[in-house]
C-alpha positions, 0 to 999 in steps of 0.5 A: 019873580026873580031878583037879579041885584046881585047879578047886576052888581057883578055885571057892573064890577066886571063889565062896568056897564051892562051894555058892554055886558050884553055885547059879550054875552052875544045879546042886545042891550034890550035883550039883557034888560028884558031879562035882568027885569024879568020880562025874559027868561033866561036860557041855560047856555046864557047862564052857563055864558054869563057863568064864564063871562063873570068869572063865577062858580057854577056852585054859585049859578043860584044866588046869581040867577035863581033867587027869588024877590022878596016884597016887603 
């Protein structure tokens, strides 16, 4: 499973709640939990949008959507 804390926290920087988030993303707030818990996948032209949403690097797409949780 993925981890999406860093991503969350962008999210809340930027957007301040991940309902505000989601709207602009072009999802429900349902659709954007799903996926920031790991019950959905996300699809690459959400990632390229949330890329431009957030303001970050496209260097930067793995710590943000592709790093994987660690069970300790």
């Amino acid at each position: 499973m993925l981890e999406y804390a860093k991503l969350r926290g962008v999210i809340r920087e930027k957007y301040k709640t991940e309902y505000a988030f989601a709207k602009a993303l072009g999802v429900t707030r349902q659709t954007l939990g799903n996926k920031l818990s790991g019950r959905s996948d996300w699809s690459l032209r959400e990632i390229e949008k949330a890329m431009q949403l957030l303001f970050l690097p496209a260097s930067s797409v793995c710590d943000y959507f592709f790093t994987p949780q660690v069970n300790v």
